[in-house]
C-alpha positions as CSV (number, residue, x, y, z in Angstrom):
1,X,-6.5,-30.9,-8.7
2,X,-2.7,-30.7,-7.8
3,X,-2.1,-29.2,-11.1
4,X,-4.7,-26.6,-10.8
5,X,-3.3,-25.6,-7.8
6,X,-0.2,-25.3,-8.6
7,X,-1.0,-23.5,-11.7
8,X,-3.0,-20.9,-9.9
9,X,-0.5,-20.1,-6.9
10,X,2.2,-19.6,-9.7
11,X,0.1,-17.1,-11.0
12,X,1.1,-13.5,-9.7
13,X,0.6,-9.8,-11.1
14,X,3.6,-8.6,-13.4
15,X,3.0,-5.4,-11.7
16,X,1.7,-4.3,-8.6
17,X,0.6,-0.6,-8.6
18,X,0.5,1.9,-5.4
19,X,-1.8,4.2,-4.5
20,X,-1.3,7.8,-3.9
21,X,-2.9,7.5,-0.4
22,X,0.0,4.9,0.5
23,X,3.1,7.5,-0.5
24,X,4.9,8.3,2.6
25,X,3.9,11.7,3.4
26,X,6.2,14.8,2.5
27,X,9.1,12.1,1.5
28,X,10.6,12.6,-2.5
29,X,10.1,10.0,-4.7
30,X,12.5,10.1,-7.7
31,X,10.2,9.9,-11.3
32,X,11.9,7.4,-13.2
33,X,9.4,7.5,-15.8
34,X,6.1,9.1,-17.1
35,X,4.0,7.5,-19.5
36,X,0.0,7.7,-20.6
37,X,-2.3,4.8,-20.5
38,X,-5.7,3.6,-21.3
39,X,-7.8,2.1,-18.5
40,X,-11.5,1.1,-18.6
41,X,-12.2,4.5,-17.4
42,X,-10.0,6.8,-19.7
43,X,-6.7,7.7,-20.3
44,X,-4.4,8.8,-17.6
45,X,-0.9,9.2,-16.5
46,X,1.1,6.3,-14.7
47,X,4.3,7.1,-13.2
48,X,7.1,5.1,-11.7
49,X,8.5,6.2,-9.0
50,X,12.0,5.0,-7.1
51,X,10.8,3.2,-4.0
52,X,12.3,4.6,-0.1
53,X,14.0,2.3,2.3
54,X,11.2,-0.4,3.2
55,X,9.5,0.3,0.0
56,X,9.6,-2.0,-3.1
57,X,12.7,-1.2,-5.7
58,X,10.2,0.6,-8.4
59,X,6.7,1.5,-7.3
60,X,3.7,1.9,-10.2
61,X,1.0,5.0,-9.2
62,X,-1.8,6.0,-10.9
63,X,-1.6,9.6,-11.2
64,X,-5.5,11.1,-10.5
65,X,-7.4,12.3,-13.4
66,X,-7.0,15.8,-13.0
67,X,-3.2,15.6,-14.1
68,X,-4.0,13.8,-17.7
69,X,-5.0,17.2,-19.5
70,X,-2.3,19.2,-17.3
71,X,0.4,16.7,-18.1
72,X,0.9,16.4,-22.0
73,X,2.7,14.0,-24.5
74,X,5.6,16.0,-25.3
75,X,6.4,17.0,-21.4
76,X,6.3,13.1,-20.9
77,X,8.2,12.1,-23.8
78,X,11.0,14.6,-22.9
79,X,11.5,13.8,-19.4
80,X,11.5,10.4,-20.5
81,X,14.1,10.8,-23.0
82,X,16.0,12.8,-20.4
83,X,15.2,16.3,-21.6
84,X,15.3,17.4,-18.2
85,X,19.0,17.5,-16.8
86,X,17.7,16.7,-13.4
87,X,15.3,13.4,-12.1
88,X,12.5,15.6,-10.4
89,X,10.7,14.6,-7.3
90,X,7.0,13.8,-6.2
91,X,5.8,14.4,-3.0
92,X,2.4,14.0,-1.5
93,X,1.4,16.4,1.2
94,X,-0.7,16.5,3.6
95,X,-4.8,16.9,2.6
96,X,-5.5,20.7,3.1
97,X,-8.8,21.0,4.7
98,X,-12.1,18.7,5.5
99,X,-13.7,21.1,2.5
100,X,-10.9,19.7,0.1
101,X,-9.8,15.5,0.1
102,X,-8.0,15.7,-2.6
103,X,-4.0,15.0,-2.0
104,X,-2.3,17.6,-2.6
105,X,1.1,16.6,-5.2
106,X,4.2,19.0,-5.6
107,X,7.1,17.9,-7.9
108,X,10.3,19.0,-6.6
């Protein structure tokens, strides 16, 4: 049983991802890189960002759906490649309304 235990506790996600919710609100967030992935429920875009003060070094977020069609292959593979001359920014703002819950994302 000692080896079991110690088996399992060593065992710890590669990765841990962030969600959007848990971004510091109106803060930047450098994009260090862009990439699309498959999940159980579709593709969609996973971005790193460049954690704040208090934050881990490199955070993992999910981008929501609606960005996967907006968002295409050769936008990511250029800004990964360094395409753009400057890092841009995400920033979540503050929810607009009780009609609308969806976070509202601005690059910058």
């Amino acid at each position: 049983m000692a080896a079991l235990k110690e088996v399992f506790n060593k065992c710890v996600p590669k990765v841990s991802y962030t969600k959007i919710a848990d971004l510091r609100e109106n803060m930047e967030y450098k994009i260090l890189k862009l990439e699309r992935v498959a999940t159980p429920y579709g593709e969609t875009i996973l971005i790193s960002l460049e954690g704040l003060t208090g934050d881990e070094a490199v955070l993992t977020v999910y981008m929501p759906r609606r960005y996967n069609e907006a968002i295409s292959d050769d936008m990511i593979t250029g800004y990964n490649n360094g395409a753009c001359e400057e890092r841009l920014h995400l920033v979540r703002r503050a929810v607009g309304s009780a009609n609308n819950k969806h976070t509202r994302l601005e690059l910058c």
